[in-house]
C-alpha positions as YAML, in Angstrom:
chain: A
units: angstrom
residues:
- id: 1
  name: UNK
  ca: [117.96, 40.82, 12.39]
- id: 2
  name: UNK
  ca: [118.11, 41.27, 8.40]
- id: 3
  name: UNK
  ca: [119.95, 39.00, 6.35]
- id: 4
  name: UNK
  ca: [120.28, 39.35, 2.32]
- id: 5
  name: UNK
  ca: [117.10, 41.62, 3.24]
- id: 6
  name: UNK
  ca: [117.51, 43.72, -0.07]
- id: 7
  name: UNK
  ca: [115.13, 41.25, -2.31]
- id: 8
  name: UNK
  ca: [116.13, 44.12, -4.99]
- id: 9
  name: UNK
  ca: [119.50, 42.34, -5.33]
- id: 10
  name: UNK
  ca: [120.47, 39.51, -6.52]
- id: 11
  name: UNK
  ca: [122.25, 36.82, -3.66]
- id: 12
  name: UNK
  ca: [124.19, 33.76, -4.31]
- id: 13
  name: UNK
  ca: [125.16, 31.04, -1.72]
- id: 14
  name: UNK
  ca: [127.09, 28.08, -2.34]
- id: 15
  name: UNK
  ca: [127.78, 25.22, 0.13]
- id: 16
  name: UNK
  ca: [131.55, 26.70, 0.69]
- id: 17
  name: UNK
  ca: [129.94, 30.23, 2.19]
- id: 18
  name: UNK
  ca: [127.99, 28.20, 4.51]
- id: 19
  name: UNK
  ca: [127.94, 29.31, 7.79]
- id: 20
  name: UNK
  ca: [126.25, 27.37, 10.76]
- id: 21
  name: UNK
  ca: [124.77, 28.89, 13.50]
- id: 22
  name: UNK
  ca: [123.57, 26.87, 16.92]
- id: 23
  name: UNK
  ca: [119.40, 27.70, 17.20]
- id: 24
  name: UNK
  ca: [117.47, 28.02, 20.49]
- id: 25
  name: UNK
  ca: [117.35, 23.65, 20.74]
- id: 26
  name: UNK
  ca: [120.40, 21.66, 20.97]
- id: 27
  name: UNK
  ca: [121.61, 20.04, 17.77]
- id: 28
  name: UNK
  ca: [120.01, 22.31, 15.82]
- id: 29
  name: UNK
  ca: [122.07, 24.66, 13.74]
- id: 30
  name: UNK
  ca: [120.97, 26.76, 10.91]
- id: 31
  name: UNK
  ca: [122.51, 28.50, 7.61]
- id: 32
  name: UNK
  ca: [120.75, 31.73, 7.31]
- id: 33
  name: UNK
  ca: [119.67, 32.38, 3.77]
- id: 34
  name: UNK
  ca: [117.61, 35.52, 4.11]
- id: 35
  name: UNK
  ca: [115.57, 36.64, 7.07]
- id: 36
  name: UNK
  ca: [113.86, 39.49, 8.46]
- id: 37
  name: UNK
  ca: [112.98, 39.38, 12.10]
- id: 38
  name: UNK
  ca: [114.61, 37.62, 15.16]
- id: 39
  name: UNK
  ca: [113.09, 33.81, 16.32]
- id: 40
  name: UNK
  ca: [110.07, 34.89, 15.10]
- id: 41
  name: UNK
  ca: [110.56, 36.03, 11.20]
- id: 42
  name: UNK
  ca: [110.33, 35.64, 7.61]
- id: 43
  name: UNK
  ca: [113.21, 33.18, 6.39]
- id: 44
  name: UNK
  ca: [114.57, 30.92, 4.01]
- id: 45
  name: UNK
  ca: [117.37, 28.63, 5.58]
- id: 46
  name: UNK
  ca: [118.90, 25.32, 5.50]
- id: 47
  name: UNK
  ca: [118.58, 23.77, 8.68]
- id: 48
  name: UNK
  ca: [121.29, 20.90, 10.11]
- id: 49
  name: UNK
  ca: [119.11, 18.25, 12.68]
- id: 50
  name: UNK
  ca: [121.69, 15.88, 14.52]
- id: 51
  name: UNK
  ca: [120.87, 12.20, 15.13]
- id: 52
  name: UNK
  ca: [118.31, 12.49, 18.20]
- id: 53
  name: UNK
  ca: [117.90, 16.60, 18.01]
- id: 54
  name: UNK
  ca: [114.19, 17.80, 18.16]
- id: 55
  name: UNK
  ca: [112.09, 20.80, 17.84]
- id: 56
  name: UNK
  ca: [109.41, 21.70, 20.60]
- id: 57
  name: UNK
  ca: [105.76, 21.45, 19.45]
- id: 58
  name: UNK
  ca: [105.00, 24.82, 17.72]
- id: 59
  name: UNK
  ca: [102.80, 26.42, 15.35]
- id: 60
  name: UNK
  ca: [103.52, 28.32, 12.35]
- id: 61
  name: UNK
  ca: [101.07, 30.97, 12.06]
- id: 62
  name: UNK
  ca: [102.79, 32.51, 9.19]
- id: 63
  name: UNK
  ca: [103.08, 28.68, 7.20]
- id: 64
  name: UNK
  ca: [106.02, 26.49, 6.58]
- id: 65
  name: UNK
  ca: [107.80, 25.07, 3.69]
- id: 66
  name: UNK
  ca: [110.03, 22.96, 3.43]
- id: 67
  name: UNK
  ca: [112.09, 20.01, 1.54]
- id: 68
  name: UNK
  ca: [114.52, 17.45, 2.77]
- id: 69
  name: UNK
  ca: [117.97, 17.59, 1.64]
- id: 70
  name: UNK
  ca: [119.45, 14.60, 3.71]
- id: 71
  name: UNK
  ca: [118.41, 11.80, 6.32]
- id: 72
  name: UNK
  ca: [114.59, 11.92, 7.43]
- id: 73
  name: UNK
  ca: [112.63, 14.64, 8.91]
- id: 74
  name: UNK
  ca: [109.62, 13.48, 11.23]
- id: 75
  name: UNK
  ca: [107.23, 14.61, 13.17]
- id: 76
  name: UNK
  ca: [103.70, 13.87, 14.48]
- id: 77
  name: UNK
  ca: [102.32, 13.71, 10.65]
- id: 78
  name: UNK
  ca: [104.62, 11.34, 9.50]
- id: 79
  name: UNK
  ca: [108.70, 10.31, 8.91]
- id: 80
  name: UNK
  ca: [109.54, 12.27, 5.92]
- id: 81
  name: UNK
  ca: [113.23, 11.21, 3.94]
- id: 82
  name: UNK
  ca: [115.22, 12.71, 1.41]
- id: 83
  name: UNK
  ca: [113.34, 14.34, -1.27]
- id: 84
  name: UNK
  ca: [110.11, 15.10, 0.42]
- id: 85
  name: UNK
  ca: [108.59, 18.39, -0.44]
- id: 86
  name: UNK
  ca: [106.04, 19.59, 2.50]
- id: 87
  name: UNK
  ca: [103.42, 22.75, 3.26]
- id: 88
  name: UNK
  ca: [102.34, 23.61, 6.60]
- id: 89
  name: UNK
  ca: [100.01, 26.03, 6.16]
- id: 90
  name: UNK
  ca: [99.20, 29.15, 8.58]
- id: 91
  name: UNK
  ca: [97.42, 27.83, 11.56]
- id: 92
  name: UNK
  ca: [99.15, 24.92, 11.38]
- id: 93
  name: UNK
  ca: [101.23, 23.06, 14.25]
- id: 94
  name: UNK
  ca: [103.97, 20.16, 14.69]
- id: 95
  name: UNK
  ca: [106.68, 18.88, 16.63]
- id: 96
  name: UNK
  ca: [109.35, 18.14, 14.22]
- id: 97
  name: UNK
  ca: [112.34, 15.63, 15.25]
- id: 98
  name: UNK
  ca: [115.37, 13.67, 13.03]
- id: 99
  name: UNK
  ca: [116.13, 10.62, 15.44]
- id: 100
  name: UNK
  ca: [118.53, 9.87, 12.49]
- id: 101
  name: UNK
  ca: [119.96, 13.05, 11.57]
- id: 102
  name: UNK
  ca: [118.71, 15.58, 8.75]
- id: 103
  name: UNK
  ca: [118.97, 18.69, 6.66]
- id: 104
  name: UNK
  ca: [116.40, 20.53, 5.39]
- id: 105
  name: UNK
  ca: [115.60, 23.50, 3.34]
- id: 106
  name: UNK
  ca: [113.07, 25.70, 4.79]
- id: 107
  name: UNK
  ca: [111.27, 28.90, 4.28]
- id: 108
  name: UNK
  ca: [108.97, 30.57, 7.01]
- id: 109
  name: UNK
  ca: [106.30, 33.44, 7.14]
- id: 110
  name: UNK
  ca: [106.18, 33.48, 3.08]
- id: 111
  name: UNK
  ca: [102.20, 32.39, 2.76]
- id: 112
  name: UNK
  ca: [99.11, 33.58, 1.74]
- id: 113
  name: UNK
  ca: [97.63, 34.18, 5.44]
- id: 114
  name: UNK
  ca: [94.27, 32.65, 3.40]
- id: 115
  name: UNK
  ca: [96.13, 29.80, 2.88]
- id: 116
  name: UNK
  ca: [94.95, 26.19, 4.13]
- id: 117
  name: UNK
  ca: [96.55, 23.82, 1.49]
- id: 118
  name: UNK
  ca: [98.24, 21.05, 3.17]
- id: 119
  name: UNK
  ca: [101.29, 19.40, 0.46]
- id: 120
  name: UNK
  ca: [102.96, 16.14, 1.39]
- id: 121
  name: UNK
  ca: [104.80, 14.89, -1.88]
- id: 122
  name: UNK
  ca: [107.83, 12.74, -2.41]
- id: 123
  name: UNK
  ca: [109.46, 14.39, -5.19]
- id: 124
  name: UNK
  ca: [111.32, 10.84, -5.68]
- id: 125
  name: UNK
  ca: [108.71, 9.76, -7.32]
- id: 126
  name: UNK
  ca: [107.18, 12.33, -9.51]
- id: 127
  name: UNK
  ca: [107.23, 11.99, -13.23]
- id: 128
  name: UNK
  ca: [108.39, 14.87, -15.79]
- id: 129
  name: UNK
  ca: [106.79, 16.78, -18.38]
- id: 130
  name: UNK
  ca: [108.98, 18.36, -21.12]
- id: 131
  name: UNK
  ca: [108.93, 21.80, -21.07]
- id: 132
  name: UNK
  ca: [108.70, 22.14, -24.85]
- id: 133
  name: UNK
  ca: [110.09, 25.06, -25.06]
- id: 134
  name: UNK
  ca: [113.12, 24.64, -23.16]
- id: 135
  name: UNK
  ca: [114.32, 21.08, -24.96]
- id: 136
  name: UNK
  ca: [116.71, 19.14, -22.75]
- id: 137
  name: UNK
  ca: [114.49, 20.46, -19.01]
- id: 138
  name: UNK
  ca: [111.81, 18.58, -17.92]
- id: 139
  name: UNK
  ca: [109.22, 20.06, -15.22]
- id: 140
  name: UNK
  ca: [107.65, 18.55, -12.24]
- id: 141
  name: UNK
  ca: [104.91, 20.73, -10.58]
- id: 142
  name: UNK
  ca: [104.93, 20.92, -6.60]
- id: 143
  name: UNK
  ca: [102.33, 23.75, -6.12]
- id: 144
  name: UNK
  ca: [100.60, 27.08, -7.70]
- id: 145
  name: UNK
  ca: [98.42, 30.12, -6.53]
- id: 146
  name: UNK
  ca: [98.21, 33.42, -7.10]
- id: 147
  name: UNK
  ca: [101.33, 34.53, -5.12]
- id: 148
  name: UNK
  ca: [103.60, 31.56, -6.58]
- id: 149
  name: UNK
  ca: [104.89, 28.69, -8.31]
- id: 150
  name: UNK
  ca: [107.08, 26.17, -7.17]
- id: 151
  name: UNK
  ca: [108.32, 23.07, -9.21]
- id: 152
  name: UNK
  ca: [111.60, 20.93, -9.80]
- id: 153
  name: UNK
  ca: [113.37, 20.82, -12.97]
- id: 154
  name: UNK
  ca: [115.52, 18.07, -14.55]
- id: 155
  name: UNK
  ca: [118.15, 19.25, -16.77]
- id: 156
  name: UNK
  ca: [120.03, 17.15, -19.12]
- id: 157
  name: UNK
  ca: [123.83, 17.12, -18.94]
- id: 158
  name: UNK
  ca: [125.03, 20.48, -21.10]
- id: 159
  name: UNK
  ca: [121.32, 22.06, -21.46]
- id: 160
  name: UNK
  ca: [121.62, 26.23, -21.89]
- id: 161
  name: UNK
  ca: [118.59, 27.68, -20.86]
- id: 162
  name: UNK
  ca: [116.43, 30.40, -19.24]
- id: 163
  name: UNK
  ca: [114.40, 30.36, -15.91]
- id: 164
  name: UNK
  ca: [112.35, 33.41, -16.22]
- id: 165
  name: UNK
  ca: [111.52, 35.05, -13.13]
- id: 166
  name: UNK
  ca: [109.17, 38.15, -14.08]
- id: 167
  name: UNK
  ca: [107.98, 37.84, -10.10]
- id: 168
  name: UNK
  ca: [111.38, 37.30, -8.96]
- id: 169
  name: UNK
  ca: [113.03, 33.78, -8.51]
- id: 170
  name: UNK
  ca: [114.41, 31.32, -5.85]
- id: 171
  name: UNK
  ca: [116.55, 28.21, -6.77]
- id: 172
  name: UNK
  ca: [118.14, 25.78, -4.75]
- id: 173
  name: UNK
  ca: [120.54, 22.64, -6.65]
- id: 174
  name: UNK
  ca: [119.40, 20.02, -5.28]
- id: 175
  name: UNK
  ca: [121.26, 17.85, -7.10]
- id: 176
  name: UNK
  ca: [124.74, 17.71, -9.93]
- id: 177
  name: UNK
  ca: [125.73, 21.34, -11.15]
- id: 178
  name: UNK
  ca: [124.79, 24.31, -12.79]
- id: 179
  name: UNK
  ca: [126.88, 27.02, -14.32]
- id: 180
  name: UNK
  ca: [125.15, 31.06, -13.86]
- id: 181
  name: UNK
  ca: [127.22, 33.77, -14.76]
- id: 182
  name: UNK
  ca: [130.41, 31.76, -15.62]
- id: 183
  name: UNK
  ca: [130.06, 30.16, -11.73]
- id: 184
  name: UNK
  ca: [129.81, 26.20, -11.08]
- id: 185
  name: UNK
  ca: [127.20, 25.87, -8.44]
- id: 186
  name: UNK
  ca: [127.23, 22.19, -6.20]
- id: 187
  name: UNK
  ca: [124.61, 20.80, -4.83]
- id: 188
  name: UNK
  ca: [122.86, 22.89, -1.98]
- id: 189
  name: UNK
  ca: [123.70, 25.84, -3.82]
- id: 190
  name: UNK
  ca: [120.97, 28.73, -3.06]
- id: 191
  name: UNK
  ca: [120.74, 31.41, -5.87]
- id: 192
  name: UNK
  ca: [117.62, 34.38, -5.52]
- id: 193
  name: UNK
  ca: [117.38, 36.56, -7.86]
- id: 194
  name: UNK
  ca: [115.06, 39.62, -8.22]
- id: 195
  name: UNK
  ca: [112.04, 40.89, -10.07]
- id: 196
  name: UNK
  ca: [112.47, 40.89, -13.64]
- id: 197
  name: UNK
  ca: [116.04, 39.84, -13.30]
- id: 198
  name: UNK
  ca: [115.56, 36.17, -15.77]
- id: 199
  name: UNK
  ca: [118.50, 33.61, -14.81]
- id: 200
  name: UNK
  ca: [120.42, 31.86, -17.20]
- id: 201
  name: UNK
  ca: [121.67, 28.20, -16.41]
- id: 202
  name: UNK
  ca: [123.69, 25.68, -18.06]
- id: 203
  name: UNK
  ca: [123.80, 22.40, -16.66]
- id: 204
  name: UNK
  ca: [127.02, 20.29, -15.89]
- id: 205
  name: UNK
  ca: [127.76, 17.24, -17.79]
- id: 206
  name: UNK
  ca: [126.15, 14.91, -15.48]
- id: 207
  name: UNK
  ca: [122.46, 17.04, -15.57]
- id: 208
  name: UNK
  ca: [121.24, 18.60, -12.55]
- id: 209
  name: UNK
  ca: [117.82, 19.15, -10.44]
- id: 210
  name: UNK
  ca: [117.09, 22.13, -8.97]
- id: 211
  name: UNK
  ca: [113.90, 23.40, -6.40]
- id: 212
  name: UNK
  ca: [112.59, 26.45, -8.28]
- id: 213
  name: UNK
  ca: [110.09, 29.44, -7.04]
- id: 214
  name: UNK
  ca: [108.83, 31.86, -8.96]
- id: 215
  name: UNK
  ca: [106.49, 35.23, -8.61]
- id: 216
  name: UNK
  ca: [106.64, 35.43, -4.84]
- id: 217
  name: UNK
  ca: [109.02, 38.36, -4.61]
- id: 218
  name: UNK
  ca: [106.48, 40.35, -5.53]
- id: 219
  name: UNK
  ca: [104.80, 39.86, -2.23]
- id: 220
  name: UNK
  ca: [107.71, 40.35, 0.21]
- id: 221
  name: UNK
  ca: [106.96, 41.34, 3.96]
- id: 222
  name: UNK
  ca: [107.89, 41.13, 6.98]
- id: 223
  name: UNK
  ca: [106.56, 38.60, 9.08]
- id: 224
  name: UNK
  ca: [103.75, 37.48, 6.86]
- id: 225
  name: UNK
  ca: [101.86, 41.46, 7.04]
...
């Protein structure tokens, strides 16, 4: 299966395109962002948990990553709500329930296979630091290698700025609105854009934070190889 599998192109997704699709366990259903590969395969998706659904234990030998959008995630490491940013690492295993319903955004086979950097962090309570350059967004780091950088941004209602992306970009809205290319994007909206190709935001009236990623398109492959 390929989905949005040209990562030469640029791809926008907004809440009203979203299309859910049952997975293997019941109560699970899935909004395919991009993906290479069938069960087993590289892929960014938002993924719908009802009340009571669970996953099987598994491991993720190509790593996880993940944040949660809406209820609580849990699993064997922990009960994870709203806002929680998380890295399972290659090698690493979990069985991963929502006895109260959830929604996540996660992204699968996308690691460094030297990678062994476990990241719990509840983005509700990280600070900001003001990206000087960019007056009106403030940054707060989640993680950085070699391959990447990932981080959320606060913008201030009716900031105009640039997100550059010389490694290619991901953003998600996490929360209020952001205008790119004359489009108003809502929450939950899922923008990738490619190599070289900089993105240029403007923030609604009421601000907006958005889950940013940055240089990993230079390292796409399937499955992790």
């Amino acid at each position: 299966m390929e989905v949005n599998a040209e990562f030469d192109r640029s791809v926008r997704i907004t809440p009203k395109d979203h299309n859910w699709v049952a997975s293997p366990m019941p109560g699970v259903e899935r909004m395919m962002l991009d993906r290479i590969g069938d069960e087993v395969a590289r892929a960014t998706t938002i993924v719908r948990y009802a009340q009571g659904s669970a996953f099987s234990a598994h491991m993720h030998d190509g790593g996880e990553e993940f944040i949660v959008l809406e209820g609580v995630f849990e699993d064997e490491h922990g009960a994870f709500p709203a806002g929680s940013y998380i890295r399972n690492p290659p090698g690493s295993r979990h069985t991963p329930s929502a006895p109260q319903g959830a929604v996540i955004f996660v992204k699968l086979w996308q690691f460094d296979p030297d990678d062994r950097s476990h990241v719990r962090i509840d983005t509700n309570k990280l600070g900001t630091v003001s990206d000087a350059a960019r007056p009106g967004v403030g940054v707060s780091p989640l993680f950085e290698d070699a391959r990447e950088t990932v981080r959320i941004e606060t913008w201030a209602g009716g900031t105009k700025a640039q997100v550059e992306a010389p490694g290619g970009a991901e953003l998600l809205v996490l929360s209020g609105t952001v205008s790119v290319d004359g489009e108003w994007l809502a929450p939950w909206s899922w923008l990738r854009r490619p190599v070289q190709e900089h993105v240029q935001l403007e923030a609604g009236p009421e601000g907006a934070r958005i889950w940013i990623k940055t240089g990993h398109l230079d390292h796409v492959s399937a499955l992790g190889s």
